[in-house]
Biopython code that builds the backbone (N, CA, C, O; Angstrom):
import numpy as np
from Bio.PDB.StructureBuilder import StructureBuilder

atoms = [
    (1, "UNK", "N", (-29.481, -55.407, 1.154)),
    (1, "UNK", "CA", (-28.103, -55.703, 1.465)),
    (1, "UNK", "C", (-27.367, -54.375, 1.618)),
    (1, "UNK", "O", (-27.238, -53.610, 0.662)),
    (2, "UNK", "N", (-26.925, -54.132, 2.737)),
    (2, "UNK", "CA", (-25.561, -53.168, 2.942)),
    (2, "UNK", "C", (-24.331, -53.025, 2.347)),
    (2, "UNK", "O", (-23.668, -53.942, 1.860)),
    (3, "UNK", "N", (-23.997, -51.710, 2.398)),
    (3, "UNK", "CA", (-22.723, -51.762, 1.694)),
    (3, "UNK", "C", (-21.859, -52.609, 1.742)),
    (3, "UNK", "O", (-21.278, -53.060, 0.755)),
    (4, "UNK", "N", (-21.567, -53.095, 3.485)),
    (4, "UNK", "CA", (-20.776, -53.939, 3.660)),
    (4, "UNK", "C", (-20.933, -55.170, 2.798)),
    (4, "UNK", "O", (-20.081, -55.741, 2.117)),
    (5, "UNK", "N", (-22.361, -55.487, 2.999)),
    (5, "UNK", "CA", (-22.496, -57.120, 1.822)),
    (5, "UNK", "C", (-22.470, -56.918, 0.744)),
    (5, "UNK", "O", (-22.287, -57.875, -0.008)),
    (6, "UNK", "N", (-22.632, -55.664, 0.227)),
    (6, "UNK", "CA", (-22.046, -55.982, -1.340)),
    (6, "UNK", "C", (-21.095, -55.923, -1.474)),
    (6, "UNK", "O", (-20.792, -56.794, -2.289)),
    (7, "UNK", "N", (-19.544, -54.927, -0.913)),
    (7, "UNK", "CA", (-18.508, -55.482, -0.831)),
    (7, "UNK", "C", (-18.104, -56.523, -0.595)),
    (7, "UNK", "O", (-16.930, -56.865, -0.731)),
    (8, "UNK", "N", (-18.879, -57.110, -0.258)),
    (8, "UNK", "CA", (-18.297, -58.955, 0.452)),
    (8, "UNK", "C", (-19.038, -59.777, -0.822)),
    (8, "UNK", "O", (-18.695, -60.948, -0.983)),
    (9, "UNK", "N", (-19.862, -59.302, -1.568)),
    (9, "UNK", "CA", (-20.654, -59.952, -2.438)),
    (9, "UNK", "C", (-19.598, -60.422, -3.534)),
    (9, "UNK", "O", (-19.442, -61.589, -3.894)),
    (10, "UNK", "N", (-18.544, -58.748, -4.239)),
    (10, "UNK", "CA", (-18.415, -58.466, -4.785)),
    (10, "UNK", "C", (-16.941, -58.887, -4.603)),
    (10, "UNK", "O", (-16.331, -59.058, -5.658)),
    (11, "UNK", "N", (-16.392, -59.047, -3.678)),
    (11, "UNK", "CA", (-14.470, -60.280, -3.343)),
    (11, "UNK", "C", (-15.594, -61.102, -3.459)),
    (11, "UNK", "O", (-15.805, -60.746, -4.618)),
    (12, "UNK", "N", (-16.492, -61.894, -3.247)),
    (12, "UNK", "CA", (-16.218, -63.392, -3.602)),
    (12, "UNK", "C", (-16.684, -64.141, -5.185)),
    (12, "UNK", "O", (-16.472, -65.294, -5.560)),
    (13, "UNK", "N", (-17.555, -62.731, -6.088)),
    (13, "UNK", "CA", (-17.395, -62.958, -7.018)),
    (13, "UNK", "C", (-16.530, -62.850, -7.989)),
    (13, "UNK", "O", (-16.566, -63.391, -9.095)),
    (14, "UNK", "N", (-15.467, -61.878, -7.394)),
    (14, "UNK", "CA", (-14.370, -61.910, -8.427)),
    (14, "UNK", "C", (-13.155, -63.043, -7.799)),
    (14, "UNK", "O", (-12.036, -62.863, -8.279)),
    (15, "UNK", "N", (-13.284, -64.232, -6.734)),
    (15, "UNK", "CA", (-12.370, -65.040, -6.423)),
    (15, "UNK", "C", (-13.100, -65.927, -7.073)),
    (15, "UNK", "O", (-12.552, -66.988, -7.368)),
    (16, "UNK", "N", (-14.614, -65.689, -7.479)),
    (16, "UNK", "CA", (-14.680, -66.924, -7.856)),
    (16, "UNK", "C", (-14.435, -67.022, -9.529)),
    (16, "UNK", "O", (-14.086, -68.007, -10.179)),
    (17, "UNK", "N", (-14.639, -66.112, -9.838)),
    (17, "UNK", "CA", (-14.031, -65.625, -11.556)),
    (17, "UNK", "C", (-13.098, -66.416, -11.302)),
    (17, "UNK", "O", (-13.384, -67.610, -11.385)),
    (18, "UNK", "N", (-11.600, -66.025, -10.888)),
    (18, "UNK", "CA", (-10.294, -66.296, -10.396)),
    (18, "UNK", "C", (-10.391, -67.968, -10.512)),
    (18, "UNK", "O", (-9.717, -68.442, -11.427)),
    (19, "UNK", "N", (-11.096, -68.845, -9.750)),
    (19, "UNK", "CA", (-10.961, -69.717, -9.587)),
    (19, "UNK", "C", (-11.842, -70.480, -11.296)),
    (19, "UNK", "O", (-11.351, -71.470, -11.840)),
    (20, "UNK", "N", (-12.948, -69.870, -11.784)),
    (20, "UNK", "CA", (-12.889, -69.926, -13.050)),
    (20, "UNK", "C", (-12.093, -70.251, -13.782)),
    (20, "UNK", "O", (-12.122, -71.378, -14.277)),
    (21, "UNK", "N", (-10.977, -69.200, -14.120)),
    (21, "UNK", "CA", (-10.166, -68.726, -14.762)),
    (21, "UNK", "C", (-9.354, -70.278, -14.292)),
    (21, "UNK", "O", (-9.651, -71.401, -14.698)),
    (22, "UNK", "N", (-8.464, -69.971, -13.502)),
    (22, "UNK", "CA", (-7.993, -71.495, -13.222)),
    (22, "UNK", "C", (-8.257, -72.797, -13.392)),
    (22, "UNK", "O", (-7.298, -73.567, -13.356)),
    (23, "UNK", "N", (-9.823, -73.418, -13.649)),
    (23, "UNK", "CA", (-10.245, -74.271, -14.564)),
    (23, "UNK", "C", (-10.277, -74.750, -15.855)),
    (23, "UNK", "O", (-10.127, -75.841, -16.406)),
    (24, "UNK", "N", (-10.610, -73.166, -16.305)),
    (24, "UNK", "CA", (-10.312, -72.756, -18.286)),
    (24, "UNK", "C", (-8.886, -73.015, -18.088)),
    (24, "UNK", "O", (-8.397, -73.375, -19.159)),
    (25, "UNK", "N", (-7.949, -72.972, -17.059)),
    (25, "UNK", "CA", (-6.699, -73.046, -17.343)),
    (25, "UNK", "C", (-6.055, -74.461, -17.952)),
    (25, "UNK", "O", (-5.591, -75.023, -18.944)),
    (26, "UNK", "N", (-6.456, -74.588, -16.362)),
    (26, "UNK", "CA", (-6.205, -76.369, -16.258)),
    (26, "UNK", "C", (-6.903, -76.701, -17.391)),
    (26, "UNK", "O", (-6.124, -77.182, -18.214)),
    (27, "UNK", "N", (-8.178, -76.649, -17.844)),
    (27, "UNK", "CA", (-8.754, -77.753, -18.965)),
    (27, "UNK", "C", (-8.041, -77.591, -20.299)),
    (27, "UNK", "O", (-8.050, -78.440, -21.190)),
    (28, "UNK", "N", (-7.404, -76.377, -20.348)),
    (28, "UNK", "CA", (-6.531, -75.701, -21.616)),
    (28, "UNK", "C", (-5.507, -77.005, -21.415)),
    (28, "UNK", "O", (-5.441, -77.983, -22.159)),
    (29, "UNK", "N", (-4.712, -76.751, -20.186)),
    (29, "UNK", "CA", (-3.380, -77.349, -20.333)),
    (29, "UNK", "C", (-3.685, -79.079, -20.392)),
    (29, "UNK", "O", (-2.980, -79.807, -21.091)),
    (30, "UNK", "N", (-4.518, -79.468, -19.788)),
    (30, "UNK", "CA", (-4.794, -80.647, -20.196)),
    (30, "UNK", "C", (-5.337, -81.544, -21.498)),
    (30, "UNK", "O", (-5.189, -82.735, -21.770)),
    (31, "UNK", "N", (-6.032, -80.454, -22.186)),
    (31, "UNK", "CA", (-5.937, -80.944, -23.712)),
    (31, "UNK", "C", (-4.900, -80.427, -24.353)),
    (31, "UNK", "O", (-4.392, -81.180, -25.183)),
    (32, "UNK", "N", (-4.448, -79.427, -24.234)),
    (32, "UNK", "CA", (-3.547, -78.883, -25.658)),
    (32, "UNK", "C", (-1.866, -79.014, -24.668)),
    (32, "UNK", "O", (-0.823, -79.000, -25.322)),
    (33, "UNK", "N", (-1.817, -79.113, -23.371)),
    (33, "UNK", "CA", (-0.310, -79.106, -23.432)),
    (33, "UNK", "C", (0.510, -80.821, -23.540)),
    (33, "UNK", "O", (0.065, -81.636, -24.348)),
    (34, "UNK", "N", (1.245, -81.035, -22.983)),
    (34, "UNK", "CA", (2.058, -82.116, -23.217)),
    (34, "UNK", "C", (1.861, -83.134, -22.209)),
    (34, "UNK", "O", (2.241, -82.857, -21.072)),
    (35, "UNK", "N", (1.276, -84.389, -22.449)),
    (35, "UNK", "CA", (0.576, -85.088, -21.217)),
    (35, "UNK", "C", (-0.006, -84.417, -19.916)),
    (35, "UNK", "O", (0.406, -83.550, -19.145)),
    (36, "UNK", "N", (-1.216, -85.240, -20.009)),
    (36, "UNK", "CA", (-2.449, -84.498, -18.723)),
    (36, "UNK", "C", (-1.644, -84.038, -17.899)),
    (36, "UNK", "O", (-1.164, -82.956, -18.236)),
    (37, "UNK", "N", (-1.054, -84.752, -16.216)),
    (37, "UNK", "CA", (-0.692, -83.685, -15.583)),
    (37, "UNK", "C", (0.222, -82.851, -15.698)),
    (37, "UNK", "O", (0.163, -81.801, -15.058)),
    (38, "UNK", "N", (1.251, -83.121, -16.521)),
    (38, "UNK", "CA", (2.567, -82.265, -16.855)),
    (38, "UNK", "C", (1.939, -81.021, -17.293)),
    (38, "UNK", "O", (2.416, -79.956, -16.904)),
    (39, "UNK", "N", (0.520, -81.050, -18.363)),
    (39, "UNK", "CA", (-0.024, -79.808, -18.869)),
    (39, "UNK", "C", (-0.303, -79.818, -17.627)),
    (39, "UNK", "O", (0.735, -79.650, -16.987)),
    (40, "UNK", "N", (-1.162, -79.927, -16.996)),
    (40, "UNK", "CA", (-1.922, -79.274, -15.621)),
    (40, "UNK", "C", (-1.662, -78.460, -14.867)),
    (40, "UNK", "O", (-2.247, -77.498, -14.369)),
    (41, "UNK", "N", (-0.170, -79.157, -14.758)),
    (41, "UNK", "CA", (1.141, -78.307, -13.508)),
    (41, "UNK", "C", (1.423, -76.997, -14.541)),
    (41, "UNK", "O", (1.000, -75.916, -14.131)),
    (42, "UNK", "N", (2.053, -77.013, -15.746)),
    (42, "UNK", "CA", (2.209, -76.019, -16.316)),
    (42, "UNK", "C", (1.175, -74.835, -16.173)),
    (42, "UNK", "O", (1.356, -73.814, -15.509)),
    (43, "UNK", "N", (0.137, -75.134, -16.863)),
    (43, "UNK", "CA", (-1.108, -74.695, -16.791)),
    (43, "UNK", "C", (-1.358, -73.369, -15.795)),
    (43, "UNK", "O", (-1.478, -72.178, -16.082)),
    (44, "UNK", "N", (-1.400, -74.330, -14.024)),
    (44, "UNK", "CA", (-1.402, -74.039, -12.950)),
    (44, "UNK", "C", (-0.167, -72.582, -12.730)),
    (44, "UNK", "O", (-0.458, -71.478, -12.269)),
    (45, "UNK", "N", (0.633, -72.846, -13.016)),
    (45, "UNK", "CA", (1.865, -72.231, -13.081)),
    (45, "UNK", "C", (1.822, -70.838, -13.999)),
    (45, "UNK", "O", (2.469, -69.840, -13.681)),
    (46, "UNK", "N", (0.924, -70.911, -15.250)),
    (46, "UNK", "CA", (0.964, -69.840, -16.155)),
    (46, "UNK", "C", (-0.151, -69.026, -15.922)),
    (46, "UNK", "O", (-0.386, -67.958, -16.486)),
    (47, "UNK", "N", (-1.079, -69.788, -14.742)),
    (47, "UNK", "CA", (-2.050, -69.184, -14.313)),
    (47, "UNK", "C", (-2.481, -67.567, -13.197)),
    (47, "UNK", "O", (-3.343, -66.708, -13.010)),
    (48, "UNK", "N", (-1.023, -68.085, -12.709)),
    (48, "UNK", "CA", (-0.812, -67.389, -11.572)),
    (48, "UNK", "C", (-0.294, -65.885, -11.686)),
    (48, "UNK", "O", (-0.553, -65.007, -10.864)),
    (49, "UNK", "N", (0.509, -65.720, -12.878)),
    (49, "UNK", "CA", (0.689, -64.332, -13.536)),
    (49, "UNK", "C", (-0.473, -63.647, -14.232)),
    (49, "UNK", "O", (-0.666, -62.436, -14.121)),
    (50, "UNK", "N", (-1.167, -64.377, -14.884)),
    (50, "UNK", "CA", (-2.538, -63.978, -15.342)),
    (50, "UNK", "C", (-3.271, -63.494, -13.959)),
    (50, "UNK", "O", (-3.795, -62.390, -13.813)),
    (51, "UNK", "N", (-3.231, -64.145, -13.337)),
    (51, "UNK", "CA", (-3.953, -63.801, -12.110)),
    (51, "UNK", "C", (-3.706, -62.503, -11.615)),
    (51, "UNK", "O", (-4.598, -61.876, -11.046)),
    (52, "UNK", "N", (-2.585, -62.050, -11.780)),
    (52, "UNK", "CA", (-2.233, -61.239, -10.640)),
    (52, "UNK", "C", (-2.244, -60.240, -11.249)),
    (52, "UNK", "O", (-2.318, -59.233, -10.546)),
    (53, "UNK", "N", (-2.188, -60.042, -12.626)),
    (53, "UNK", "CA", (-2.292, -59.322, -13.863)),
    (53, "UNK", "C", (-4.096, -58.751, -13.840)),
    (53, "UNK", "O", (-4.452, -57.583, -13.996)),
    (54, "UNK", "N", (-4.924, -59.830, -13.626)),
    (54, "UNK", "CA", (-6.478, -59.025, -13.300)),
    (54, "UNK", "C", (-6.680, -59.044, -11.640)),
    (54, "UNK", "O", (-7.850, -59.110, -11.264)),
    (55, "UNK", "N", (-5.800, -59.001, -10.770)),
    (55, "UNK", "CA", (-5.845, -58.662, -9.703)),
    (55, "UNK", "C", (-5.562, -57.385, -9.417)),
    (55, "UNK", "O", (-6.195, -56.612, -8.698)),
    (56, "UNK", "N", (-4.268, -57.153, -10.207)),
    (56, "UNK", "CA", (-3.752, -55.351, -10.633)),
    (56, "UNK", "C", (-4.673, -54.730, -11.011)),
    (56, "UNK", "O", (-5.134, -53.758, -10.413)),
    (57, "UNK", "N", (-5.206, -55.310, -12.353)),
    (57, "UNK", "CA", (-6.310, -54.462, -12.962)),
    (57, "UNK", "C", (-7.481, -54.319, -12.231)),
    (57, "UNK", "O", (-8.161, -53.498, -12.848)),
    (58, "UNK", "N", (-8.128, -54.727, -11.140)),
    (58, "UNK", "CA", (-9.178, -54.647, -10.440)),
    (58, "UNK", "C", (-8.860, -53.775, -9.504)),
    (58, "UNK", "O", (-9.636, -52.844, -9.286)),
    (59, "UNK", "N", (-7.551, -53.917, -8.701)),
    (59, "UNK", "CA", (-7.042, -52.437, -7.820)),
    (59, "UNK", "C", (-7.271, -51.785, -8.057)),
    (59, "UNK", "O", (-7.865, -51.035, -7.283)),
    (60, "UNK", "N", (-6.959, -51.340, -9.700)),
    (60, "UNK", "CA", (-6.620, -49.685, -9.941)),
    (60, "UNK", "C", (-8.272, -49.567, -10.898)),
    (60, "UNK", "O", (-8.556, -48.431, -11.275)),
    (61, "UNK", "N", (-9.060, -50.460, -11.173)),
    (61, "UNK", "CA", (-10.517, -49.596, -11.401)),
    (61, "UNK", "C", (-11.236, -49.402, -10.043)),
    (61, "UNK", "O", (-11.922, -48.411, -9.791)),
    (62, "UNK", "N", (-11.096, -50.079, -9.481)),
    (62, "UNK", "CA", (-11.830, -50.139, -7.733)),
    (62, "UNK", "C", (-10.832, -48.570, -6.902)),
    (62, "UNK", "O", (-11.352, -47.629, -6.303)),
    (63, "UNK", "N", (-9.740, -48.735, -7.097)),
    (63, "UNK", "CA", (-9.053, -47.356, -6.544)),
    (63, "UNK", "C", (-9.564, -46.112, -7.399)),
    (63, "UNK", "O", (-9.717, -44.932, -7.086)),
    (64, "UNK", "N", (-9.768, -46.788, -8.566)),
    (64, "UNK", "CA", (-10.027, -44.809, -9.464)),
    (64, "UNK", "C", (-11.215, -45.059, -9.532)),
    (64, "UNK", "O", (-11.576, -43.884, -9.600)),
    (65, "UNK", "N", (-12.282, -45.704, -9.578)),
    (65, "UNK", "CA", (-13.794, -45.732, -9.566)),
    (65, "UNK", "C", (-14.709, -45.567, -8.613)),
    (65, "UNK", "O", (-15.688, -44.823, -8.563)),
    (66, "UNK", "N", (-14.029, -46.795, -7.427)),
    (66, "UNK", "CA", (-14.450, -46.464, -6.235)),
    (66, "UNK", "C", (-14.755, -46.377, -5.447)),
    (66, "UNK", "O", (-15.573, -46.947, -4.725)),
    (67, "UNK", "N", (-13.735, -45.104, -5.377)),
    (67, "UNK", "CA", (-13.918, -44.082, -4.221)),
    (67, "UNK", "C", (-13.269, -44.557, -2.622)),
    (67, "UNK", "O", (-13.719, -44.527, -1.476)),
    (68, "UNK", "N", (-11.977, -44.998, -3.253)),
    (68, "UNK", "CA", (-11.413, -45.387, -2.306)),
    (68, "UNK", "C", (-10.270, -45.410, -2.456)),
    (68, "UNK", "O", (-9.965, -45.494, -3.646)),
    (69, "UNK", "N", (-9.424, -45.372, -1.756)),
    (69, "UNK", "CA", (-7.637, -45.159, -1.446)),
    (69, "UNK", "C", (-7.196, -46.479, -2.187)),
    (69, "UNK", "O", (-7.792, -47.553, -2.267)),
    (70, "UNK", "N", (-5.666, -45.988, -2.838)),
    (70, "UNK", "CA", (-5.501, -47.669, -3.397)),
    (70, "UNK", "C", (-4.823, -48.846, -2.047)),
    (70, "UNK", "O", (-4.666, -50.066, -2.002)),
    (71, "UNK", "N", (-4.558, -47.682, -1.060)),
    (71, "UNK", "CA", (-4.429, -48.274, 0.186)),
    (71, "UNK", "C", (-5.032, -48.723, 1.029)),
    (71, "UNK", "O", (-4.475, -49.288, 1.970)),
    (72, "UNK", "N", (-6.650, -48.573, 0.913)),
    (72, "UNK", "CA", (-7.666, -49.088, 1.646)),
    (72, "UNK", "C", (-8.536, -50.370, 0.730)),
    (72, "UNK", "O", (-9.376, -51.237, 0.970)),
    (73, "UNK", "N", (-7.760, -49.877, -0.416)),
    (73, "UNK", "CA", (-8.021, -51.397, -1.045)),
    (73, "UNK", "C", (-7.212, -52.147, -0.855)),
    (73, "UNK", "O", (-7.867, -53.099, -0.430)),
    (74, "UNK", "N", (-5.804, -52.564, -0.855)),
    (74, "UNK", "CA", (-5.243, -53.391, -0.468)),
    (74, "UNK", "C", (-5.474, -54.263, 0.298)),
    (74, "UNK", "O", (-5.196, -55.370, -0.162)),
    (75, "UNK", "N", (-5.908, -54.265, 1.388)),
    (75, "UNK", "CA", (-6.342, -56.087, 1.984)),
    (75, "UNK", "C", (-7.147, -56.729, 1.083)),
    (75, "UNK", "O", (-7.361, -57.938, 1.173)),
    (76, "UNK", "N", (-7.552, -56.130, 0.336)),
    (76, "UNK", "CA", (-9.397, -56.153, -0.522)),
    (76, "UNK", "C", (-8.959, -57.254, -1.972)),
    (76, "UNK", "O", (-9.579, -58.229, -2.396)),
    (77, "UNK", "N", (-7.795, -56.697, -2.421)),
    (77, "UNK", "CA", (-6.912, -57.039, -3.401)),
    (77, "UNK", "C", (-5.634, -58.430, -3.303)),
    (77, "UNK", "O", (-5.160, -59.296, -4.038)),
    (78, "UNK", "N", (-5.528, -58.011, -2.113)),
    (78, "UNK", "CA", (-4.185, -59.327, -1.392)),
    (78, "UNK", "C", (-5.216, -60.476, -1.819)),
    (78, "UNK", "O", (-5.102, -61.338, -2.690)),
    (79, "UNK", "N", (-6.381, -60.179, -0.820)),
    (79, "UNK", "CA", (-7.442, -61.705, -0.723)),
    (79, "UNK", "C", (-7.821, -62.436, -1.872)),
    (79, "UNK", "O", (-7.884, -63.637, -2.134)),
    (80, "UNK", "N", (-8.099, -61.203, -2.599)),
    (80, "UNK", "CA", (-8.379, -61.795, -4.192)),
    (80, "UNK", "C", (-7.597, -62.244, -4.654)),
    (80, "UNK", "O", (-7.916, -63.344, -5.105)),
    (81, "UNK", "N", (-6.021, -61.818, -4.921)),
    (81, "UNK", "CA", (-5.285, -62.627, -5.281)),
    (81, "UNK", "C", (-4.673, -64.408, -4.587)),
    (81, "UNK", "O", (-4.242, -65.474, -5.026)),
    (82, "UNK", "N", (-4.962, -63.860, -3.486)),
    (82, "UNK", "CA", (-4.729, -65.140, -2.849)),
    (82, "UNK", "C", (-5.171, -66.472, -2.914)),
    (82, "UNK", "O", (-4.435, -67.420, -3.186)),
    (83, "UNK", "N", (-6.608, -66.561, -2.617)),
    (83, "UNK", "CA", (-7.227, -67.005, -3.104)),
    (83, "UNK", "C", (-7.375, -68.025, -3.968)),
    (83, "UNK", "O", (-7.529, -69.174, -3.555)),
    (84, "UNK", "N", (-7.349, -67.764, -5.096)),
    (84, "UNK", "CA", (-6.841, -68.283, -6.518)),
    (84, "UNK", "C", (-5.846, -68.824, -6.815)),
    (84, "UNK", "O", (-5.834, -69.878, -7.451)),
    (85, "UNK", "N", (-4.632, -68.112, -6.348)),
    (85, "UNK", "CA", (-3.142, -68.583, -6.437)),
    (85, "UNK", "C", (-2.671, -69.374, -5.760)),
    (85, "UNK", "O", (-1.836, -70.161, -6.208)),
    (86, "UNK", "N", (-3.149, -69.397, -4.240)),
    (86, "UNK", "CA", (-2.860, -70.711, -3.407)),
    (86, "UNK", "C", (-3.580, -71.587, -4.226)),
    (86, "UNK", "O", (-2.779, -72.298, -4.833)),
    (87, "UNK", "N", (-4.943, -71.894, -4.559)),
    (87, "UNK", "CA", (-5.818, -72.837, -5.272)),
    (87, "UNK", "C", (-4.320, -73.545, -6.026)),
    (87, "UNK", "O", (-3.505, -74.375, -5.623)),
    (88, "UNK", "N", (-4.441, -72.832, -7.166)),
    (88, "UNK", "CA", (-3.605, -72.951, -8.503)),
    (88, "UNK", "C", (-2.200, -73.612, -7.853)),
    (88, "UNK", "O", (-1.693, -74.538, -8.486)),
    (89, "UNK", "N", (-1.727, -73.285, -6.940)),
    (89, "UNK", "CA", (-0.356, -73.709, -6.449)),
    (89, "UNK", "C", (-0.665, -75.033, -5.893)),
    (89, "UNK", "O", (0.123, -75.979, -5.901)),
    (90, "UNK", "N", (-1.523, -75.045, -5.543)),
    (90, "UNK", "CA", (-2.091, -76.681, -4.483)),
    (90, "UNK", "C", (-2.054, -77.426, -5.455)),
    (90, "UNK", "O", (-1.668, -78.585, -5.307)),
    (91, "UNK", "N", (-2.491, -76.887, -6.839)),
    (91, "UNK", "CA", (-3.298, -77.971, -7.768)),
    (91, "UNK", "C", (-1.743, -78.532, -9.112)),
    (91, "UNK", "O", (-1.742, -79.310, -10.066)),
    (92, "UNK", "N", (-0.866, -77.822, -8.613)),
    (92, "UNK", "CA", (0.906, -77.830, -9.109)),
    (92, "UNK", "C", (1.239, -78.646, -8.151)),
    (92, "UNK", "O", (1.387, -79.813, -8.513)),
    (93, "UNK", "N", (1.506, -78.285, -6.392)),
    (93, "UNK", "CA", (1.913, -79.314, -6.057)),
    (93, "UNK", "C", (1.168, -80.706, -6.400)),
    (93, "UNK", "O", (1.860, -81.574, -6.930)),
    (94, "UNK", "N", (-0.134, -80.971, -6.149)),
    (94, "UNK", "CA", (-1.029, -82.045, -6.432)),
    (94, "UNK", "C", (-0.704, -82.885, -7.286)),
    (94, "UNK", "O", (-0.532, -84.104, -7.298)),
    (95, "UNK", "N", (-0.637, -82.001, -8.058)),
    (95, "UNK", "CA", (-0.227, -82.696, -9.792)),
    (95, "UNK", "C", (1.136, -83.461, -9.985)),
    (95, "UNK", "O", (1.415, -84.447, -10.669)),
    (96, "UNK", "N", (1.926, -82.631, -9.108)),
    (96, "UNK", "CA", (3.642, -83.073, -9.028)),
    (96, "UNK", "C", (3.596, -84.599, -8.276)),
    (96, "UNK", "O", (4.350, -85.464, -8.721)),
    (97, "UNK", "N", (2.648, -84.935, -7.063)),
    (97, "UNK", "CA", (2.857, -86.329, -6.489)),
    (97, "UNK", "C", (2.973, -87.281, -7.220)),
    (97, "UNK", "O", (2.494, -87.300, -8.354)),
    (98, "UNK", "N", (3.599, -88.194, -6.724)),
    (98, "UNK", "CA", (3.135, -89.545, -7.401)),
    (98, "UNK", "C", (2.115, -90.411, -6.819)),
    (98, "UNK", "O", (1.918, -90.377, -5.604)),
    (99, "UNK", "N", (1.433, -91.202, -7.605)),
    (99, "UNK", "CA", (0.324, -91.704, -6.753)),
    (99, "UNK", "C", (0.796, -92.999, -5.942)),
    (99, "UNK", "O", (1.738, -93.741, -6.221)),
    (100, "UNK", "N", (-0.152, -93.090, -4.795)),
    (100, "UNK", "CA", (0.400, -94.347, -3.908)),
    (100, "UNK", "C", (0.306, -95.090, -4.301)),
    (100, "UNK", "O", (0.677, -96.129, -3.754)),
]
sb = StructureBuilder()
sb.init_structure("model")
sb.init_model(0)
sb.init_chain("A")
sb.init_seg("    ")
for serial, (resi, resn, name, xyz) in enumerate(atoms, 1):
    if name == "N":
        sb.init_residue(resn, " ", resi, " ")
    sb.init_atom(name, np.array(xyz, "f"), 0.0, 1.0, " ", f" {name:<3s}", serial, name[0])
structure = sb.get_structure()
């Protein structure tokens, strides 16, 4: 595998952490917060700062480790965060419907 594919290896294992992380979330908020989806939505919601919080932190070891501009990481970093946070936001609105 080429550099290129392990960079590509290496965004989709940390979106998929991300999306991890957002499960442990949700399953948190659904046992321990205040009725299933109300925790869920919360959950979803408290998820998304966490997120972006090891999205930061992955910039700046990938910018000082390496070997790369923290500006040539940036698309690298957007995606990762994205990712996850749209997920997490879908799964807030989701939660907010009422059922038919």
């Amino acid at each position: 595998m080429g550099q290129i594919g392990a960079g590509l290896m290496q965004i989709l294992l940390v979106i998929l952490g991300g999306v991890a992380l957002l499960g442990l979330c949700l399953v948190a908020g659904g046992l321990f917060g205040p009725g299933g989806s109300f925790g869920m939505r919360r959950a979803s919601l408290i998820f998304v700062p966490l997120w972006l919080i090891a999205a930061l932190l992955y910039w700046w070891i990938s910018a000082t480790w390496g070997g790369r501009t923290a500006a040539d990481e940036f698309p690298f970093v957007l995606i990762i965060f994205a990712a996850p946070a749209l997920a997490a936001l879908g799964v807030w609105w989701r939660m907010g419907r009422k059922p038919a």
